[in-house]
C-alpha positions, 0 to 999 in steps of 0.5 A: 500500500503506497502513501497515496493509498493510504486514507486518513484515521479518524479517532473518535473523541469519545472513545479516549480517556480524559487523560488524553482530550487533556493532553489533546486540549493542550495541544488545540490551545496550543495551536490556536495560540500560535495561529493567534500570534501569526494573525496578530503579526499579519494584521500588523504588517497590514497596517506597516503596508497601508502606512507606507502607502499612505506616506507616499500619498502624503509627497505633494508638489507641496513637499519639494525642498522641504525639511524633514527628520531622516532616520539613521536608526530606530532612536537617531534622526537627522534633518535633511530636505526632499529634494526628489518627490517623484521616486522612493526608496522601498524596503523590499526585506531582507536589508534590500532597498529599491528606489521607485517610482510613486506609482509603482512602490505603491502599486507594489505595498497593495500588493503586499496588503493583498497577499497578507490578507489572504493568508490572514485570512486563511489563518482566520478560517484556520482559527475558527476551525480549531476553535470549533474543534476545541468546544467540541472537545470542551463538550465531550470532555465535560460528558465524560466528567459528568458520567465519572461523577455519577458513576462515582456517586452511585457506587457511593449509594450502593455502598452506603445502602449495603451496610 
């Protein structure tokens, strides 16, 4: 039997211990931590994209020859002047910079928003799914405990009764 052959296990929740949906329990908070995280950090670089965006719109005509504070590191900023308002320079990751023209570098940041929201969106849909899993689990969980504690009340009936 090849890998592709081979069809997937499905466990029924119900069929474990609860020793083990603890441990699965974990591991599903676990995931939806992590997931939670990397959304955080997709919606962050959406907003970084959309400033960036925003701060190429803001270069008018206006703008020429005017003074500004140029970051040399994230505390260190020195003046300087604009003296070309047609082109930027683009962080295009990695240390790797570009210089384009307005047009293009914000052609180029819409893009980025683009391809960040849909894989925020797939962690999104990620999320929910793992949730749905995990209040399923909360719910089989809670069974189980409940069945323990009649089970464990009605063998304290029966001994209390037999003496």
């Amino acid at each position: 039997m090849s890998a592709a052959d081979a069809k997937p296990q499905t466990i029924n929740l119900e069929d474990l211990p609860l020793s083990q949906l603890h441990k699965i329990k974990a591991q599903l908070e676990e995931e939806m931590d992590g997931l939670t995280t990397a959304f955080s950090q997709m919606k962050q670089a959406q907003a970084t994209f959309r400033e960036c965006t925003n701060c190429i719109d803001a270069l008018t005509p206006d703008s020429q020859d005017k003074t500004i504070l140029v970051p040399l590191t994230s505390s260190l900023y020195v003046p300087g002047k604009l003296s070309n308002i047609d082109s930027v320079v683009v962080d295009i990751g990695t240390g790797y910079y570009v210089e384009k023209p307005k047009a293009d570098a914000v052609k180029y940041y819409n893009s980025k928003m683009d391809y960040v929201q849909d894989n925020a969106k797939t962690i999104q849909d990620t999320i929910e799914q793992k949730q749905a899993s995990y209040r399923g689990l909360l719910e089989i969980m809670q069974f189980k405990i409940t069945q323990q504690q009649q089970a464990a009340s009605s063998g304290a009936e029966k001994a209390s009764t037999s003496k």
